[in-house]
C-alpha positions as CSV (number, residue, x, y, z in Angstrom):
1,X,42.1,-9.3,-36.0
2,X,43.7,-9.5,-32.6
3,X,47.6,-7.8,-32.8
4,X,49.9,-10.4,-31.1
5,X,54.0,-10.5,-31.1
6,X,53.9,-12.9,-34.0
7,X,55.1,-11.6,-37.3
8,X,53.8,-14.4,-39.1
9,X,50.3,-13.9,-37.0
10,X,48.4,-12.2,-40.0
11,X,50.0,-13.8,-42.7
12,X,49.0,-17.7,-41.2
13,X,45.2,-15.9,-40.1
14,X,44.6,-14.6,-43.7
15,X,45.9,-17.7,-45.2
16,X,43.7,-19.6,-43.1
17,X,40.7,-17.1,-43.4
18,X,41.1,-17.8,-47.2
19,X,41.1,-21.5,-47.2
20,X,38.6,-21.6,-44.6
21,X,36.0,-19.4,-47.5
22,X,37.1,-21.5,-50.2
23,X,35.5,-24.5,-48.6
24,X,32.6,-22.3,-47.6
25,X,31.8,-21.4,-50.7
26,X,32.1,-25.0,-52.2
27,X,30.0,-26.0,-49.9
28,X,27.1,-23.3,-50.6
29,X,27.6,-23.6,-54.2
30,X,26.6,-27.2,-53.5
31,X,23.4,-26.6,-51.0
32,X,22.5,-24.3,-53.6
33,X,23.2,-26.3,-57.1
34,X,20.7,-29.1,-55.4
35,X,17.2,-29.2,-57.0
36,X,15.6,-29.5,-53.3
37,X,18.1,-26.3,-51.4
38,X,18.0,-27.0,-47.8
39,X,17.7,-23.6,-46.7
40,X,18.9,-24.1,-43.4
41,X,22.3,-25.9,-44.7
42,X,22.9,-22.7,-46.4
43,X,22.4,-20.8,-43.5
44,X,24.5,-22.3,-41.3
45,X,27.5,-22.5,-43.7
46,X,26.6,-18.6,-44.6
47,X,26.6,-17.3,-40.8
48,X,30.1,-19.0,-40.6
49,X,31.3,-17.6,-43.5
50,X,29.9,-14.1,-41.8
51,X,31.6,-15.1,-38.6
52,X,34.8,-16.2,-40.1
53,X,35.0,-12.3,-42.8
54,X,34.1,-10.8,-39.2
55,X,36.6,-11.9,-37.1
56,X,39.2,-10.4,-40.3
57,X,37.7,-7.0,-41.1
58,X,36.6,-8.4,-44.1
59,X,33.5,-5.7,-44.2
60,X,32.1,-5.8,-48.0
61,X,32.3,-9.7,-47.8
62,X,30.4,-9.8,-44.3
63,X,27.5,-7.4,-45.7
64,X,27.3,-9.7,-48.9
65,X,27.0,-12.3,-46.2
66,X,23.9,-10.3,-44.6
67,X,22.3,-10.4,-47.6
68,X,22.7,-14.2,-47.9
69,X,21.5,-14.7,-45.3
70,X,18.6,-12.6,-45.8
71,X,18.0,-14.8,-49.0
72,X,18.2,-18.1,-46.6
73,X,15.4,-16.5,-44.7
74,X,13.4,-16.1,-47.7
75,X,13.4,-19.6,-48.8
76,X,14.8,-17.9,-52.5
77,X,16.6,-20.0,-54.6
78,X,17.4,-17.2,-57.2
79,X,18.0,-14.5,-54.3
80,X,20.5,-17.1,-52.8
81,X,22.8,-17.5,-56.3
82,X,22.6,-14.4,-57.1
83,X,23.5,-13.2,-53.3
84,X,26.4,-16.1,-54.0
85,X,27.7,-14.7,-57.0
86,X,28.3,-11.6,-55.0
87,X,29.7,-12.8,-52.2
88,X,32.6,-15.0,-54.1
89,X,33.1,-11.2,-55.9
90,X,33.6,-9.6,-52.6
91,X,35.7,-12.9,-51.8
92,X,37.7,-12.7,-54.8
93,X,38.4,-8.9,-54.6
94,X,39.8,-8.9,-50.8
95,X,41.9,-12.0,-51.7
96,X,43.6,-10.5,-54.4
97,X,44.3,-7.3,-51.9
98,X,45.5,-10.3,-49.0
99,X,48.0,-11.8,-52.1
100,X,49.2,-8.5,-52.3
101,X,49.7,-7.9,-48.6
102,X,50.9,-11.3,-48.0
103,X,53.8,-10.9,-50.6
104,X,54.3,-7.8,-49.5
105,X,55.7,-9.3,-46.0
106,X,57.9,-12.3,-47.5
107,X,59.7,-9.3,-49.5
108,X,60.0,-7.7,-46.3
């Protein structure tokens, strides 16, 4: 994340970071809920999400994003839920520590 003379800079980023992966993620559950996945839908929606955790520092949710990806690649159903799964657990874990942070500066 790029420092700026903002206060509110990483507050409205993360915020927007979050919302931004909660569409994501609705969006790959439902490429890959759909009896026919189309690989390349989930691709593109995983390379932003990768972009997106990238351009935050979000490290553990960008690898679970490399392996996604990788499962994209391989045409793998099973590899892409279960490469999901993970990635809305890295999601979930680095949103709770944003909540934190976030509240953090409105007490401040």
């Amino acid at each position: 994340m790029k420092k700026t003379n903002q206060p509110d800079y990483a507050v409205r980023a993360v915020t927007s970071y979050c919302m931004s992966a909660q569409n994501l993620f609705t969006q790959l559950t439902d490429h890959i809920n759909q009896e026919n996945v189309d690989f390349h839908q989930v691709n593109v929606s995983a390379r932003e999400l990768f972009e997106q955790s990238n351009s935050v520092g979000a490290a553990h949710v960008k690898h679970a994003c490399v392996e996604l990806l990788h499962a994209c690649e391989e045409n793998d159903k099973d590899y892409c839920s279960k490469t999901l799964y993970w990635t809305k657990n890295e999601f979930s874990q680095l949103k709770r520590k944003f909540e934190t942070v976030v509240q953090w500066q409105s007490d401040v």
